[in-house]
Backbone as CSV, one residue per row, in Angstrom:
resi,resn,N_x,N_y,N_z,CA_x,CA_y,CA_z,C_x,C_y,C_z
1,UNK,-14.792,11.522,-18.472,-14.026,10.981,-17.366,-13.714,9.500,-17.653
2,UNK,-12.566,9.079,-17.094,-12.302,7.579,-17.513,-12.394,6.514,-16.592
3,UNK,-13.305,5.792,-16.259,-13.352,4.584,-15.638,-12.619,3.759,-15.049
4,UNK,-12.983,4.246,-13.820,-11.310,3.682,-12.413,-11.565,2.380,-12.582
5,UNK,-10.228,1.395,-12.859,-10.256,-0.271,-12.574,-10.566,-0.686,-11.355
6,UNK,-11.562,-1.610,-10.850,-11.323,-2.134,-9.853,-10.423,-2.473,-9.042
7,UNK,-10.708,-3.310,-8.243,-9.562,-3.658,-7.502,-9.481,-5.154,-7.777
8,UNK,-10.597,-5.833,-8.266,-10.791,-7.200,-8.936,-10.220,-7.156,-10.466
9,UNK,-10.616,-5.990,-11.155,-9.507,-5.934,-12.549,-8.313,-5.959,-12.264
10,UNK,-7.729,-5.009,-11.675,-6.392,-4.820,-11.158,-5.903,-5.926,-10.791
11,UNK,-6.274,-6.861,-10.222,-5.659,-7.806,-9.904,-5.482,-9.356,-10.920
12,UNK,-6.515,-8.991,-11.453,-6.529,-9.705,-12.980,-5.721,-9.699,-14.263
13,UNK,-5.632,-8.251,-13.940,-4.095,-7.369,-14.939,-3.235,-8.136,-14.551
14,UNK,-2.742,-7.697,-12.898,-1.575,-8.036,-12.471,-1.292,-10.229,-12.171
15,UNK,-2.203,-10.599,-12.097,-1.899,-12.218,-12.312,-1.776,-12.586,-13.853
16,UNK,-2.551,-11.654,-14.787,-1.959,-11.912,-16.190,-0.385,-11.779,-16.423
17,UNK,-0.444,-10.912,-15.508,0.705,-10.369,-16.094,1.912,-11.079,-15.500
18,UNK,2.003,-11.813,-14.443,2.433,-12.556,-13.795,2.710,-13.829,-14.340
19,UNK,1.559,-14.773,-14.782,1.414,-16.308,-15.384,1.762,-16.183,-16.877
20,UNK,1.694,-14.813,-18.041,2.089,-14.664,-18.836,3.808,-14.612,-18.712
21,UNK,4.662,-14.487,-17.718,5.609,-14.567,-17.988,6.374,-15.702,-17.177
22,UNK,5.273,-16.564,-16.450,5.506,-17.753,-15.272,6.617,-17.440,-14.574
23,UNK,6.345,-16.669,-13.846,6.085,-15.814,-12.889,5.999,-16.358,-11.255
24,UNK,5.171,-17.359,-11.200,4.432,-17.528,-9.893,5.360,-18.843,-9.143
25,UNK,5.983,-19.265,-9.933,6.878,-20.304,-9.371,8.043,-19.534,-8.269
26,UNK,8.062,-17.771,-8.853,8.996,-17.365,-7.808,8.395,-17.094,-6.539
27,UNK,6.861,-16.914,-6.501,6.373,-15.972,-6.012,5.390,-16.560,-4.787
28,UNK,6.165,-16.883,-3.624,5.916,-17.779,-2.445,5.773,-16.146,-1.695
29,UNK,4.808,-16.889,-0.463,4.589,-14.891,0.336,5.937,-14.654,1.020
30,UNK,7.026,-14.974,1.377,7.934,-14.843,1.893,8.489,-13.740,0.920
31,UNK,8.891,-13.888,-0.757,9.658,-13.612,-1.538,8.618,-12.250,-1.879
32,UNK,7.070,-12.120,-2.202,6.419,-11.185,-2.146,6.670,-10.594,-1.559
33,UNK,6.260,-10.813,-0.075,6.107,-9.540,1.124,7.898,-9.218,0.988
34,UNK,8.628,-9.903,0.567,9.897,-8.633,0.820,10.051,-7.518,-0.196
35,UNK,9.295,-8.162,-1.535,9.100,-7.178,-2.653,8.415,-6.449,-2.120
36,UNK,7.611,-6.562,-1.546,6.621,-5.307,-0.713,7.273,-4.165,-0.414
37,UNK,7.895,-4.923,0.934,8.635,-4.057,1.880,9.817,-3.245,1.097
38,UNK,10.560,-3.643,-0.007,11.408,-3.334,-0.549,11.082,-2.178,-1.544
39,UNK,9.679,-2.371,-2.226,8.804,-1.605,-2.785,8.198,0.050,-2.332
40,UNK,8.306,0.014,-0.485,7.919,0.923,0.557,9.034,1.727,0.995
41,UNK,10.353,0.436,0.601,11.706,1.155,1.227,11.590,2.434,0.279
42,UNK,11.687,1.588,-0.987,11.982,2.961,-2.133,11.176,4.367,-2.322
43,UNK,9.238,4.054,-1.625,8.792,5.342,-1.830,9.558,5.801,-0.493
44,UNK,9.995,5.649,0.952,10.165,6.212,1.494,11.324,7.020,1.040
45,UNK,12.661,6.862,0.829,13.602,7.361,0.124,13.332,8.764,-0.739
46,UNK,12.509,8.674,-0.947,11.292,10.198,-1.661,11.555,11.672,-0.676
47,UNK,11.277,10.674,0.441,11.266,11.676,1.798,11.748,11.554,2.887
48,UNK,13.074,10.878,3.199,14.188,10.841,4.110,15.312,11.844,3.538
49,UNK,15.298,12.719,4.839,16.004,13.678,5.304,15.635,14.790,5.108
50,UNK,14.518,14.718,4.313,13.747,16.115,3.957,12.840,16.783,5.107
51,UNK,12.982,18.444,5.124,11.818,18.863,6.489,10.007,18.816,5.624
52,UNK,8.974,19.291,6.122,8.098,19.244,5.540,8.292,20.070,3.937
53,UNK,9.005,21.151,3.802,8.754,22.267,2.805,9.724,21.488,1.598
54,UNK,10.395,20.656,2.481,11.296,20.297,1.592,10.309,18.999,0.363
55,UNK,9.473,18.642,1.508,8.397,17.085,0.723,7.626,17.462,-0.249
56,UNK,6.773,18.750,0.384,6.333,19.251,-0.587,6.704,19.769,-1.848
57,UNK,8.257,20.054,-1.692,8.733,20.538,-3.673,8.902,19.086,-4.042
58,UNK,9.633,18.534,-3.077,9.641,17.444,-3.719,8.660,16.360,-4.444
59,UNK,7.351,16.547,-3.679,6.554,15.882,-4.476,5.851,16.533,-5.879
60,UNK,6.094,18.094,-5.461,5.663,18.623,-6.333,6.492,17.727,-8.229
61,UNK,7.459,17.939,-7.628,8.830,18.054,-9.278,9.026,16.336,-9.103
62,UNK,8.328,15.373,-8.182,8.762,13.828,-8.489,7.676,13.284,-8.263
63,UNK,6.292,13.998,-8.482,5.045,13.274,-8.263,5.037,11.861,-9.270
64,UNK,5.376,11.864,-10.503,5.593,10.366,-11.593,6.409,9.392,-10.936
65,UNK,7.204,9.362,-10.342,8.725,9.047,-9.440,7.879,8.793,-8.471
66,UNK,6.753,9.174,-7.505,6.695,8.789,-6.291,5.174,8.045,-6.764
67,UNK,4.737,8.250,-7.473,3.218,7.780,-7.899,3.522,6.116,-8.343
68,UNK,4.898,5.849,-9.339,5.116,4.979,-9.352,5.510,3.962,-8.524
69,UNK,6.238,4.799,-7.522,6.454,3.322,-6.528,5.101,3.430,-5.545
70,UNK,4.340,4.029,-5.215,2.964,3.688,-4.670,2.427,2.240,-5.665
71,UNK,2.287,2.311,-6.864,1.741,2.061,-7.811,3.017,0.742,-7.561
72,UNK,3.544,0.309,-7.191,4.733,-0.992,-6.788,4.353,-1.194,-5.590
73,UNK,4.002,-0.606,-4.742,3.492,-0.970,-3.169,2.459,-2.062,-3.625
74,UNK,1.081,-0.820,-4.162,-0.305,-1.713,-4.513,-0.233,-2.753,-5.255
75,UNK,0.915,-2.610,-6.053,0.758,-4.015,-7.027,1.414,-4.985,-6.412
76,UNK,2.239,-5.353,-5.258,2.133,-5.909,-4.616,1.271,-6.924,-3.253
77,UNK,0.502,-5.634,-2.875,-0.296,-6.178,-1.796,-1.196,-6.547,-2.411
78,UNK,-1.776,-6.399,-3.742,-2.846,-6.872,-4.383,-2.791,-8.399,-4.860
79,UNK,-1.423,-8.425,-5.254,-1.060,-10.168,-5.556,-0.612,-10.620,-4.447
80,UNK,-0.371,-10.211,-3.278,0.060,-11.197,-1.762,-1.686,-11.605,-1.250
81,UNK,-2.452,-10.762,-1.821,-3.934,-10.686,-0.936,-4.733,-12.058,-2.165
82,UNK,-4.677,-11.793,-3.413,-4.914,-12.853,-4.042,-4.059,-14.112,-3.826
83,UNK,-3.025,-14.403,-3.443,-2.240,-15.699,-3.668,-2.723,-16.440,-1.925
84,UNK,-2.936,-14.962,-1.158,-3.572,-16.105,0.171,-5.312,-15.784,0.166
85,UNK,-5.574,-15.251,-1.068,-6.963,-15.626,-0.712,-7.703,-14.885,0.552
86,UNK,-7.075,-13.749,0.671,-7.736,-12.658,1.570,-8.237,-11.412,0.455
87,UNK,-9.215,-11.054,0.715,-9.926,-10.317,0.438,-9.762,-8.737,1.063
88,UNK,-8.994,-7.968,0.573,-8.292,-7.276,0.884,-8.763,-5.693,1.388
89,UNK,-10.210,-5.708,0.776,-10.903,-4.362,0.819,-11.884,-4.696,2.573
90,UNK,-12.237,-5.979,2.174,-12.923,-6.743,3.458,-12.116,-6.156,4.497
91,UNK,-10.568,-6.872,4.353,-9.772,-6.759,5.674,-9.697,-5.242,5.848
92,UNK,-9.659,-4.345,4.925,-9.722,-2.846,5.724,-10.565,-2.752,6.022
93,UNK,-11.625,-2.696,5.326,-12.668,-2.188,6.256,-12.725,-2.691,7.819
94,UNK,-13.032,-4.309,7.990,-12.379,-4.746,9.329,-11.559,-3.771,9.491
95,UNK,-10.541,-3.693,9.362,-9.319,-3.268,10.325,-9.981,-1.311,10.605
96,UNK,-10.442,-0.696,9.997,-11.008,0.229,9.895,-11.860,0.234,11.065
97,UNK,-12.783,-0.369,11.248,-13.855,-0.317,12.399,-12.768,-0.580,13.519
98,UNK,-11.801,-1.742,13.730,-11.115,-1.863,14.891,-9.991,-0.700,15.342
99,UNK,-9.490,0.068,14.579,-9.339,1.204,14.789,-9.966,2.285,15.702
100,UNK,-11.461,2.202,14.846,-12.554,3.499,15.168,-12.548,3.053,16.439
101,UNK,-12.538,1.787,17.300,-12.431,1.385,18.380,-11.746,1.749,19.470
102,UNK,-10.550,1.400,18.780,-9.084,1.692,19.493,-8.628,3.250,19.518
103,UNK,-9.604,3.951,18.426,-8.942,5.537,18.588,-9.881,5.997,18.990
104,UNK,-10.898,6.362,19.136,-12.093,7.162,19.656,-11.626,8.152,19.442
105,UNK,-12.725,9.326,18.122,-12.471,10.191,18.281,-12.028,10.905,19.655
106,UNK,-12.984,11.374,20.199,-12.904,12.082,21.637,-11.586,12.032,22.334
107,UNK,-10.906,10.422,22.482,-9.742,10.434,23.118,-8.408,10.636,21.966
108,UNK,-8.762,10.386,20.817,-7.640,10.870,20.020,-7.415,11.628,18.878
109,UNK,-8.622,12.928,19.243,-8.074,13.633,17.959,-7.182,14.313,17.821
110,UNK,-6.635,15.052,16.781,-5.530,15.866,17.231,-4.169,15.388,18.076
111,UNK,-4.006,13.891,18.248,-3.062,13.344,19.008,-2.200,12.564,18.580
112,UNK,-1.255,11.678,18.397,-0.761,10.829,17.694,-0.074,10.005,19.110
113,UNK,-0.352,10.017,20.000,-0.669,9.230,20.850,-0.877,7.399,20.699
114,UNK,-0.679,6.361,20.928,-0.378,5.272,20.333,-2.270,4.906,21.204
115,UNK,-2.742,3.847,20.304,-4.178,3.439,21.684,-4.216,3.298,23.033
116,UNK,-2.846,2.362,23.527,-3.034,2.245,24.642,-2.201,2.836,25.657
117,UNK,-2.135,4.177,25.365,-1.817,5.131,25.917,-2.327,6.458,26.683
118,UNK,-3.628,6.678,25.283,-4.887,7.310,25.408,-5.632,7.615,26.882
């Protein structure tokens, strides 16, 4: 089996890979986070206009195609989370417990119901 990179390598890759081509002079969070978002536009595009049966062939026959722009999402939020110095696994987990909060099983399983609606 082969040895998953961190999320501290990964991000080491990706600032190499960044300052090796100086890089960072573009890369203010304004100009990131739209690469982000722009990054999310494209996996969504995967699966606009499609019904469920339709997502599923589709991911089946464009799993490389859709793996890659995931793989453009993360490599994004991984260098917006290093350049402000948030700690990114921290903040889910936080955000994770405030969730478990806000959804309670009991009041929202099976629901998609927004929290404060519940």
């Amino acid at each position: 089996m082969i040895p998953q990179p961190t999320v501290k390598t990964l991000t080491r890759k990706i600032i190499s890979f960044r300052d090796a081509r100086d890089w960072a002079q573009f890369h203010n969070p304004k100009d990131v986070s739209i690469s982000l978002a722009l990054e999310a536009a494209e996996l969504l595009e995967h699966f606009q206009w499609k019904n469920p049966e339709e997502i599923k062939k589709h991911v089946k026959t464009h799993k490389l195609e859709v793996s890659e722009e995931l793989a453009d999402v993360l490599y994004w939020v991984l260098l917006l989370s290093h350049d402000l110095k948030i700690d990114v696994l921290a903040a889910l987990t936080q955000k994770l417990k405030k969730n478990a909060k806000k959804y309670p099983v009991a009041k929202a399983k099976g629901r998609h119901t927004k929290y404060n609606k519940l």
